[in-house]
N, C-alpha and C positions, 0 to 999 in steps of 0.2 A: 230377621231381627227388625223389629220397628225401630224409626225413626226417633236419635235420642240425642241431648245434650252430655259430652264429655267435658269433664273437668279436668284438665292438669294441673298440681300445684307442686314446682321446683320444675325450673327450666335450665339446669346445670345437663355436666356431660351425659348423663342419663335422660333424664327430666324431658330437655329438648331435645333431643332425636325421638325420645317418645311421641310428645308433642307433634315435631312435625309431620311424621307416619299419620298421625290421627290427622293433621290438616288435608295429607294428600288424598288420603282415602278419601274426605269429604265430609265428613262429620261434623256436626256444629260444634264449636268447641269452646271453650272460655281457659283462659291459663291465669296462672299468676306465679310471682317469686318476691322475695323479700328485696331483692336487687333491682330498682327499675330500668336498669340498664340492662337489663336482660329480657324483663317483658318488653322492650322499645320494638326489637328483634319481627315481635308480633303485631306490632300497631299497624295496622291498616288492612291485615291480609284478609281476604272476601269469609265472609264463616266463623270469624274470630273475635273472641269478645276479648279485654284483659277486665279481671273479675275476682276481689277476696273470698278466699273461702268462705266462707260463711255466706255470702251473696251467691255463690255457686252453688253450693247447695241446695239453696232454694229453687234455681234453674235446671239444677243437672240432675240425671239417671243416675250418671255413673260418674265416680270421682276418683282419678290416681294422686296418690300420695308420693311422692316422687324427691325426700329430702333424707335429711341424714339419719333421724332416728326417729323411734316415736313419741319421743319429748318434744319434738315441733309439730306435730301431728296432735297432741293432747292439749297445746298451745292454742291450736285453732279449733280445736272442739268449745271453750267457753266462751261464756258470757251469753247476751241477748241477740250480738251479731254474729254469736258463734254458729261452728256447723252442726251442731247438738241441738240448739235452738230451730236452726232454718231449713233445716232439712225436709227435701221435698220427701211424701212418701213413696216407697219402695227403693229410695235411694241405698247405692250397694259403691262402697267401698273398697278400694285395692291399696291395701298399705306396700309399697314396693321399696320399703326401705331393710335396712339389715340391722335386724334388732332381736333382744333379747324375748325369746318365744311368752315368757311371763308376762312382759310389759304391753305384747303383744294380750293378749286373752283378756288383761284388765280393759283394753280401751274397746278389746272386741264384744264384752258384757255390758259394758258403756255406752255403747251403739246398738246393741239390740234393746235396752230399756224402752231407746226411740222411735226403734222398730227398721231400723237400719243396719242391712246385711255389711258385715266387716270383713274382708278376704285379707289374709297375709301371702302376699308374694312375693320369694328370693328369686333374682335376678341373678342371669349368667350370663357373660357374654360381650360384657362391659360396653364401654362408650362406642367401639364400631357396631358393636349389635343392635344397641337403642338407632342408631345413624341408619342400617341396614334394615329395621325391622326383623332383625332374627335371631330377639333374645329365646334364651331358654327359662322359663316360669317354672318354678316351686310352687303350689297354691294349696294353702290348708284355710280351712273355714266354710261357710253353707255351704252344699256342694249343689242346690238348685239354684241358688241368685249365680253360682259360675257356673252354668249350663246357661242362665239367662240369657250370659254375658261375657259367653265364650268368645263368638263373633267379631267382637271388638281385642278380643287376645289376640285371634288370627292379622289383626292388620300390625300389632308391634311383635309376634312373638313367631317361633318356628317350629318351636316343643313347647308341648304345656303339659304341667305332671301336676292333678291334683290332688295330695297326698292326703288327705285328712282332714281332722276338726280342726279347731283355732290355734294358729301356732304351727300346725305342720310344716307350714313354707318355710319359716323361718328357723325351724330347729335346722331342717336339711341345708338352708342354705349356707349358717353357719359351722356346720360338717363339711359342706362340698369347700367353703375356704380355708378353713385348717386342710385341709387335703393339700388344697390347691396350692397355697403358697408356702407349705411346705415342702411339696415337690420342688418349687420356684428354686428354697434357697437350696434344696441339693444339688440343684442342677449349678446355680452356684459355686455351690463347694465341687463338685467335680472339675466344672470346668478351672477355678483357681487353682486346683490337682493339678488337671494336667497341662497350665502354662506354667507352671513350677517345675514340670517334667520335660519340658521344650513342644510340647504339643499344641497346636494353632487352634483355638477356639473351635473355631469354624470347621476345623477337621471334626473335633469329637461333638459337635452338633448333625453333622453330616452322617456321623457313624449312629449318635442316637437313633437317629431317625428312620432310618432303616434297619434300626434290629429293637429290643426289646424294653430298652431305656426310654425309647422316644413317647413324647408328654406333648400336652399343648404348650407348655413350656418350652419344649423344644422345637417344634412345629412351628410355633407363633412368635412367643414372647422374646425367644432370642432373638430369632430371623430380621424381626421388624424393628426391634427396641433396643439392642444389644448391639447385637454384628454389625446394623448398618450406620452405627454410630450416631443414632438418633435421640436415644436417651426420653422415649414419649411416650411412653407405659399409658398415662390419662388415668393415673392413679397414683394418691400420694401415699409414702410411707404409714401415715395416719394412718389411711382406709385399710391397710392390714393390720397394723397393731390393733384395731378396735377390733377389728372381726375376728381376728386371735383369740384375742384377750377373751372375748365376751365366747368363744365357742370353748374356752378351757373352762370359764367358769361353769358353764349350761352341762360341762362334762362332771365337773364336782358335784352338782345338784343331784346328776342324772345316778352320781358314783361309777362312772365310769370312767377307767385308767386310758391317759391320751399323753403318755410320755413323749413320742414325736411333735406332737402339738403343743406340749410344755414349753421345750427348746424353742422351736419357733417361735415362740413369743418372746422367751427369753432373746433373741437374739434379734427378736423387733423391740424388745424393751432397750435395748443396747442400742441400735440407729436413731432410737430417739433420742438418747441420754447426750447422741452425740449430735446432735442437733439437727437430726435429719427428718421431722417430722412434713414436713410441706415439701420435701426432697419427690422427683418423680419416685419410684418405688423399682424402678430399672436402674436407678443409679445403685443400688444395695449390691449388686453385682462389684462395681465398679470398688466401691470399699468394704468388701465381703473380707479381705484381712484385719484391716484395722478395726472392724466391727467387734469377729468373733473372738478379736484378744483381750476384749473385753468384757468376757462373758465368764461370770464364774470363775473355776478353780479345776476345770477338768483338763482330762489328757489331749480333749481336742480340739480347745483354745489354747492351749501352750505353746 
């Protein structure tokens, strides 16, 4: 791979470990964030610009998109200093945020008008993985600017699945979360079973895990977040209710039936209701009663 300028823009618990991967490697890089108390982080370090999109663009190859959706990402596409405007050519894009696969294709036809390859990639693997470099990528969009720009995946990522046209990343990733935390809250509800039943947490994580029940839920997300009474998921209840929310609705468009993934949301629309939006997303555990008695009218919040 020749020698190229990276962009990162969103230096949060993703953003930056992304970032730093790409510093360690060696790669020229330029970052920014709306927080300058987070680009501070990078002032100085040998190889490192701090730099707006839009001026990045005109410098960089390759750009990750690294923020909450792609309404901040369409944000910095306008104007004259935008990144639509200043876009160097053959400049290729990685949207790595977790967004609605529609909103995604609009901005990804937006950027090819200017001749700008647009990738959408869901991330797995959360905040230790970005830290680790060993996220796992969902990648829909050209499949030769991500052969270009593979190279630069192997320094943050571990698995890379390129699924498809515009959008593929992003539909699976929004599947792989409805999956995913909905396992979470079963695992919940089990485990509220059986200390209701005199059973020790930590026993029927122990038993998950060596028979058929066991999840990275169980593997992981107890062990480190849960049992050790740490309560630091690096995920707040929001980031599920959105990725819920938005993979129920992708499922109504698609007409496909996702009754477990309904509840799930229902019962993240409930931790919100009760004020638990900015709450880590491992305390859901912790008031998994008081949560689901407030869900509905069925036999299994009663």
């Amino acid at each position: 791979m020749a020698e190229r300028k990276v962009g990162v823009v969103g230096l949060g618990n993703m953003g930056g470990g992304i970032a730093r991967n790409f510093h360690k490697s060696g790669v020229s890089l330029a970052v920014w964030d709306v927080a300058p108390a987070v680009c501070k982080a990078f002032e100085g370090l040998a190889g490192v610009e701090i730099a707006p999109p839009g001026e990045m663009a005109a410098t960089c190859s390759v750009m990750f998109f690294v923020v909450p959706a792609t309404a901040e990402i369409a944000s910095y596409f306008e104007g004259s200093n935008g990144v639509l405007a200043r876009a160097s050519e053959g400049l290729v894009i990685y949207d790595f945020t977790t967004s609605n696969p529609s909103a995604t294709r609009e901005l990804a036809a937006r950027a090819a008008v200017r001749g700008i390859a647009y990738l959408d990639a869901g991330m797995s693997g959360g905040a230790a993985g970005a830290d680790a470099g060993t996220l796992s990528l969902m990648i829909g969009g050209d499949k030769e600017a991500f052969e270009r720009t593979r190279a630069l995946l192997d320094t943050i990522a571990g698995r890379i699945f390129h699924l498809g046209g515009s959008g593929a990343g992003h539909t699976l990733k929004l599947i792989h979360n409805m999956v995913l935390h909905t396992i979470f809250l079963a695992t919940c509800e089990g485990g509220r079973m059986a200390e209701a039943a005199g059973i020790n947490l930590s026993d029927m994580i122990d038993v998950f895990n060596v028979s058929n029940a066991r999840s990275f839920i169980s593997e992981v997300r107890f062990p480190k977040h849960i049992l050790s009474g740490k309560w630091d998921g690096r995920s707040r209840v929001y980031n599920l209710h959105k990725d819920v929310s938005m993979a129920v609705e992708l499922a109504g468009a698609l007409d496909s039936k996702v009754p477990l993934g309904a509840v799930t949301r229902d019962i993240l629309d409930a931790a919100i209701a009760q004020g638990m939006t900015d709450t880590d997303f491992s305390r859901l555990y912790e008031r998994f009663d008081e949560i689901v008695a407030t869900v509905g009218n069925t036999e299994w919040s009663s």
